[in-house]
N, C-alpha and C positions, 0 to 999 in steps of 0.2 A: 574425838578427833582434835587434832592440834592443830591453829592455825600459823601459817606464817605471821609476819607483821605486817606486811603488807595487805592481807586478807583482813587479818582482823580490824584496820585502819578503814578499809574500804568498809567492811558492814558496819561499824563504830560508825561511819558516814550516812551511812543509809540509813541508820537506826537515826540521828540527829535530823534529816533531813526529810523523815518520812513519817513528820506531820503536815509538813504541808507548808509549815510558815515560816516567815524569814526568820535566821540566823545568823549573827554577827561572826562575822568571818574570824576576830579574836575569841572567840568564844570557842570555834570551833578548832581553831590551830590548839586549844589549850587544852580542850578537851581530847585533840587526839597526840596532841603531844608532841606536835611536828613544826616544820616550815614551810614559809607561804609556797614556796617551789614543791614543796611536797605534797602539800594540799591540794594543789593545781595538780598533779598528779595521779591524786590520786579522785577526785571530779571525775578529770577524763576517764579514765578508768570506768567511775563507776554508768557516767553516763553509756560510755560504752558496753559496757558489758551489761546491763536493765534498760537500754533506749529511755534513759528519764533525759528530762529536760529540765535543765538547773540554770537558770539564770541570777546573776549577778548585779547589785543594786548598787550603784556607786552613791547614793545618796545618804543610806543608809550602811553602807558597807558590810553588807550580808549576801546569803546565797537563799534561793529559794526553790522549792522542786514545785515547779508547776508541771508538767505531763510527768505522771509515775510511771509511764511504761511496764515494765515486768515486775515493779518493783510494789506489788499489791499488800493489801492487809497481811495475807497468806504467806507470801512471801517475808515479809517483816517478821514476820511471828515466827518463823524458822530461821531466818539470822542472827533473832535474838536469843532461839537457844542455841544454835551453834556457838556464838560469841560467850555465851555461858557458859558450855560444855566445856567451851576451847581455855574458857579461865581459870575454872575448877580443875581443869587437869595439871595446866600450866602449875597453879599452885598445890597441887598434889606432889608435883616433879620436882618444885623448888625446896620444898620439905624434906620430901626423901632423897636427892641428890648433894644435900652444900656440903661441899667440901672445902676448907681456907686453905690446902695445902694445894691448890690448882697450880699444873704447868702451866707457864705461861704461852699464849696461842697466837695464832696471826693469822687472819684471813686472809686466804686465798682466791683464785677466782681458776676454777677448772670448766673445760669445756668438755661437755662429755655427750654421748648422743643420749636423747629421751630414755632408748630402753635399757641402757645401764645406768639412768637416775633411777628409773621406777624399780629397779631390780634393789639399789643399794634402800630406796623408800619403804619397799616391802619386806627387806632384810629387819629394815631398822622398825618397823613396826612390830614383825613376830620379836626382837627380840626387847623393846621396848626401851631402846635408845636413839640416840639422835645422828642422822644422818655422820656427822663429823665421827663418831665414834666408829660405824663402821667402813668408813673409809680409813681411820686409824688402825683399825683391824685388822683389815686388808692389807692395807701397805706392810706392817708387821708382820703379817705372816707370808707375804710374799717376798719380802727379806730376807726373811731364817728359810726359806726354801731353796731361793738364789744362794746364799750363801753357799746352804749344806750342796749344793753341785761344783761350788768353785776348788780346783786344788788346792791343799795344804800348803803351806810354805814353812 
């Protein structure tokens, strides 16, 4: 299973934070490779989503998870091989895909309802690419079909 970045940043979080003791807030922006707005971010997040309770030391300028909520032994121990899984594949993907002769891309922002993302998600898992490709797909061959209805001229 492949995680987003924003997933993986969150159990990256939880994994730092789920010993128990403080954590210097640079340590942690560095370790996850982000910004203080992000980091903040992604806290709430996780507080939300594990009911932990993470407090904030200005003294020492770190975070600490005192109530672990959902966020048990059990649970750590399956984030951490998710976040395993999800890197070992990653770098699986980066091996078998480099290509130096990439078009160039631009991200977009498309709104689409739930069950035509999980439709294009589950496309792109049986075929074992990435979401952007089979909406490239799509769009392509829903071009050459439009087309082939339009008159000649």
């Amino acid at each position: 299973m492949q995680l987003s970045t924003k997933q993986a940043r969150i159990f990256r979080l939880a994994l730092l934070l789920g010993s128990g003791t403080p954590v210097e807030t640079q340590k942690i922006i560095s370790q996850l490779s982000c910004s203080e707005p992000t980091l903040t971010r992604a806290l709430k997040e996780l507080r939300e989503t594990y009911s932990a309770e993470i407090r904030y030391s200005k003294a020492t300028h770190s975070y600490q998870l005192v109530e672990s909520g959902l966020l048990d032994k059990k649970t750590l121990r399956q984030i951490y091989k998710t976040l395993s899984s999800s890197i070992e594949a990653k770098t699986d993907e980066t091996i078998s895909r480099v290509s130096l002769d990439k078009e160039k891309k631009k991200a977009v922002s498309l709104s689409l309802r739930m069950s035509v993302l999980r439709k294009i998600d589950q496309l792109a898992m049986q075929t074992d690419t990435t979401r952007s490709d089979i909406v490239e797909l799509l769009v392509d061959h829903s071009i050459a079909e439009f087309a082939a209805t339009l008159p000649r001229r």
